[in-house]
N, C-alpha and C positions, 0 to 999 in steps of 0.2 A: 613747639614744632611737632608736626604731626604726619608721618607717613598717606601718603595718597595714593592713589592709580586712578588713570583716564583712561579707558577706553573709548574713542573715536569713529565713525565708520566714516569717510568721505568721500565723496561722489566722487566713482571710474573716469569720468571726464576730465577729471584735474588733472594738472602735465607731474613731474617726481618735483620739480622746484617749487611749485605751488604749492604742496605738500607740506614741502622742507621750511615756507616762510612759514607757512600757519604755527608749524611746530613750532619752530623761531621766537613768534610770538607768545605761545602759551609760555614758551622758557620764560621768554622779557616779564611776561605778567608776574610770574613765580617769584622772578629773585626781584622786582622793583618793590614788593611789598615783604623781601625779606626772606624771603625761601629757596628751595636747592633744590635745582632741576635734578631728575634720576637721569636712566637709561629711557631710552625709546626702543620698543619692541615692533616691527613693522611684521604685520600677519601676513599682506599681501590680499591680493585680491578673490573674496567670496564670493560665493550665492547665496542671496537670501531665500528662507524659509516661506517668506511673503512679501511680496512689495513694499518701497517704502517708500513714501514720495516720487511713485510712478518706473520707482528704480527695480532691476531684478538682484543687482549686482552692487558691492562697495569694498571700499579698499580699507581695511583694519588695520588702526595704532593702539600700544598700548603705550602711554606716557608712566614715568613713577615719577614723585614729589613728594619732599618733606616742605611742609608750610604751615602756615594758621590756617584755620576754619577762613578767613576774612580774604586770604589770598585765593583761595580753590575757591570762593564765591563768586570774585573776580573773571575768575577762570572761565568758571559754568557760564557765566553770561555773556562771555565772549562767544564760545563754541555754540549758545543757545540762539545768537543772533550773527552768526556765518551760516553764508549762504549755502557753502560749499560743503557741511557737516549737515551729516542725514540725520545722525545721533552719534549721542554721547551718554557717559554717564559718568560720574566723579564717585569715587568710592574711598573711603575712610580706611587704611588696611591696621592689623592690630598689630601691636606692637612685636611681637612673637613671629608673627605673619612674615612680617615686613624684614625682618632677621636682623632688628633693632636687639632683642633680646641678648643674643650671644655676643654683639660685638661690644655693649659697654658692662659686659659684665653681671646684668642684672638679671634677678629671680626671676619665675613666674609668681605672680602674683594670687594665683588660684591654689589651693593645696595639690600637690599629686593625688591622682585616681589610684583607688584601690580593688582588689578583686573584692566579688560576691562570691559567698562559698560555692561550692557546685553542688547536685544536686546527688544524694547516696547513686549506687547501683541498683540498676535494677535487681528486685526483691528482696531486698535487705532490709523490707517494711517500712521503708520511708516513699511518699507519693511524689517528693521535689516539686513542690506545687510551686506555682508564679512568685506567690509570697515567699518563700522561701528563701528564691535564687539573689531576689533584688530588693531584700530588707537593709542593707547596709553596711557596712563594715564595723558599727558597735560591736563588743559583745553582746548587749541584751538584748539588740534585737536580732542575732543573728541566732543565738540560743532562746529566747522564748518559744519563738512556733517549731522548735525541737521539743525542746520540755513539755509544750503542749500536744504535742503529738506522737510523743512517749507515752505517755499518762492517760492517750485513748487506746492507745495499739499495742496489744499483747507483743512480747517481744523484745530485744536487746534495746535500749537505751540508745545507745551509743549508733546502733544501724552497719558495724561494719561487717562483712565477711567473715567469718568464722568464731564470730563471737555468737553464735546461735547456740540456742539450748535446745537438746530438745524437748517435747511440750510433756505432758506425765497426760 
């Protein structure tokens, strides 16, 4: 089972009941192949940015669904062949997303992000170049283009603040 969202826009002409069956439906499609209607999110009625099929104007749902791939296919081709839906779009949400994550307990699946070092202060003989900032979180490569750029630039090692010598 798999987290989804619909977004809907259906033509201003429809009465609020005509609405209500459509929705209706999409629910019956969802759970007769085994899945679980969400909430419905009613946006209310927009302007569009450009005509859509002669329309200036549509009334936005957002449906959610957990289902198989098989039932939201189901889904798509219902709303794709109503007369009454300007568009649609069926969207996959990730699991994290969808706040699947926190409620049965489970990890993220990616490791946590880590910082990149920052770049010295200014004139403490380090330039903080690109490479520098978004080499990665290794050691080695966050210390090579340090150590190589020690080893061209007269001056402290290290780059901080009052570790300067002065020059002879």
């Amino acid at each position: 089972m798999r987290p989804y969202e619909v977004m809907v826009i259906f033509d201003v002409d429809l009465e609020e009941g005509d609405i209500r069956q459509r929705v209706e439906r999409v629910h019956e499609l969802v759970r007769s192949k085994g899945g679980t209607p969400g909430s419905v999110s009613h946006w209310g009625r927009r302007t569009f940015a450009y005509e859509i099929k002669h329309r200036s104007e549509g009334y936005y749902l957002v449906l959610e669904a957990t289902a198989e791939p098989a039932a939201m296919a189901e889904v798509d081709r219902y709303l794709a062949l109503e007369d009454a839906v300007l568009r649609h779009k069926v969207i996959r949400q990730p699991d994290d997303v969808a706040g699947r994550a926190a409620s049965h307990g489970r990890k993220r699946s990616s490791p946590p992000r880590t910082t990149a070092p920052s770049p010295a202060p200014t004139g403490a003989g380090r330039s903080g170049t690109r490479s520098d900032v978004t080499a990665g979180s290794t050691a080695a490569a966050t210390t090579a283009p340090i150590a190589a750029e020690a080893a061209e630039t007269p001056g402290p090692a290290t780059g901080a603040p009052g570790d300067e010598t002065p020059a002879s």
